[in-house]
N, C-alpha and C positions, 0 to 999 in steps of 0.2 A: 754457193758459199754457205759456212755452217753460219744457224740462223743465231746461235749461242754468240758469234761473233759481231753478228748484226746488229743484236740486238745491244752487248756490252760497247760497241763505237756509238751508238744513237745515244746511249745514256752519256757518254763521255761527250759526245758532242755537245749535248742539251747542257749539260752540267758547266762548261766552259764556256758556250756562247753567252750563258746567265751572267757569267763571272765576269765576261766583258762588258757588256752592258752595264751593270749595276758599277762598273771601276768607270765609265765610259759617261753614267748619268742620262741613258737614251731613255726618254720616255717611251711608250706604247703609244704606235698612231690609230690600234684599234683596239678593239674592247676582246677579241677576243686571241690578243696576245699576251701571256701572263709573266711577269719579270717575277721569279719566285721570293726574292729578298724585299723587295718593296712592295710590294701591294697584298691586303688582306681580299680573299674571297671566300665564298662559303666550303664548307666540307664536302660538298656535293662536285663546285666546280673546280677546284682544286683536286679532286678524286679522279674523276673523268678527263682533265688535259695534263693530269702527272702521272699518277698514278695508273689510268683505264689504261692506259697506251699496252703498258707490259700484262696487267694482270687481267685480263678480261676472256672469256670463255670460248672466244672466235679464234683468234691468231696467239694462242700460248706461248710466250715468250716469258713469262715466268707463271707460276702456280696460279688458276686460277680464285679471285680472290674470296668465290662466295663459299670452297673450301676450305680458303686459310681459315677463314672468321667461323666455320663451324669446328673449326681444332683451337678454336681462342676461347670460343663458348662453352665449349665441355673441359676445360681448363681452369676460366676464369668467367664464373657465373657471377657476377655485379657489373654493371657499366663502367664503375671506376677501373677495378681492377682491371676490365679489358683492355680500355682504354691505356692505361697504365705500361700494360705487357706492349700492347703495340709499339705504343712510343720506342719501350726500350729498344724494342726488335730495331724498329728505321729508326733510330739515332747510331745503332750500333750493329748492324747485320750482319750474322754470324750463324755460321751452319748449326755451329754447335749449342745455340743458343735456339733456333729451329724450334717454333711448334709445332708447325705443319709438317713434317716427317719426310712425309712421302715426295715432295716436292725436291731434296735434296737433290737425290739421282738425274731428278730428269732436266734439271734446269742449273745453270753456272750460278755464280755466288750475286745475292744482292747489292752491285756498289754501295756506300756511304751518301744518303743525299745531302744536300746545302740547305734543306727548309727549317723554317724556326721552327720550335716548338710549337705554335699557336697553330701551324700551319699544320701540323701532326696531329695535334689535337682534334681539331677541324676533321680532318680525314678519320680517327680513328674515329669520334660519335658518329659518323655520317654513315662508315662502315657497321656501326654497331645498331644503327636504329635504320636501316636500309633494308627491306625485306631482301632485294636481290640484289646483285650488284652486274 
């Protein structure tokens, strides 16, 4: 099965099971279950159970991310402003709005995630002061 396929039902999966839960009120019976709308965690662990899934250097399912963050650094050299651009990217993901370039062809479009701000924020310093990812 195309893995582009795979990989856009896993997000839609993940994105809807959330929406139940959080309409549904289920708490987490273990610590390393994350309901994205109710609970704050660090930018590290928030990175690695959301975000590692797709962008991570082993199983490419979207652009590896310690790429993207070197087309965000020679774009936007201050932490704010990285930080900044990323956000917009995951609040509003859009080819055309694309730092990382190269990544368009080989990978289908980034869904719209559900996470707040704080949780973006979180993820962009973490990516920004993380030597590797």
């Amino acid at each position: 099965m195309n893995l582009k396929l795979i990989s856009i039902a896993m997000v839609m999966y993940f994105s809807w099971f959330n929406g139940m839960n959080n309409q549904m009120n289920i708490k987490p019976k273990s610590h390393n279950y994350i309901l994205l709308k109710n609970y704050q965690v660090s930018g590290e662990t928030f990175y690695k159970n959301q975000c590692g899934f797709c962008h991570n250097a082993e199983e490419l399912i979207a652009p590896d991310m310690n790429k993207i963050k070197a087309k965000y650094l020679e774009k936007f050299n201050t932490k704010d402003a990285f930080i900044k651009a990323v956000m917009a990217f995951v609040k509003n993901p859009d080819k055309k709005n694309a730092i990382y370039r190269d990544g368009i062809d080989n990978f289908s479009d980034m869904p719209k995630m559900p996470f707040k701000d704080e949780q973006i924020k979180a993820v962009a310093e973490y990516i920004y002061t993380t030597k590797t990812l």
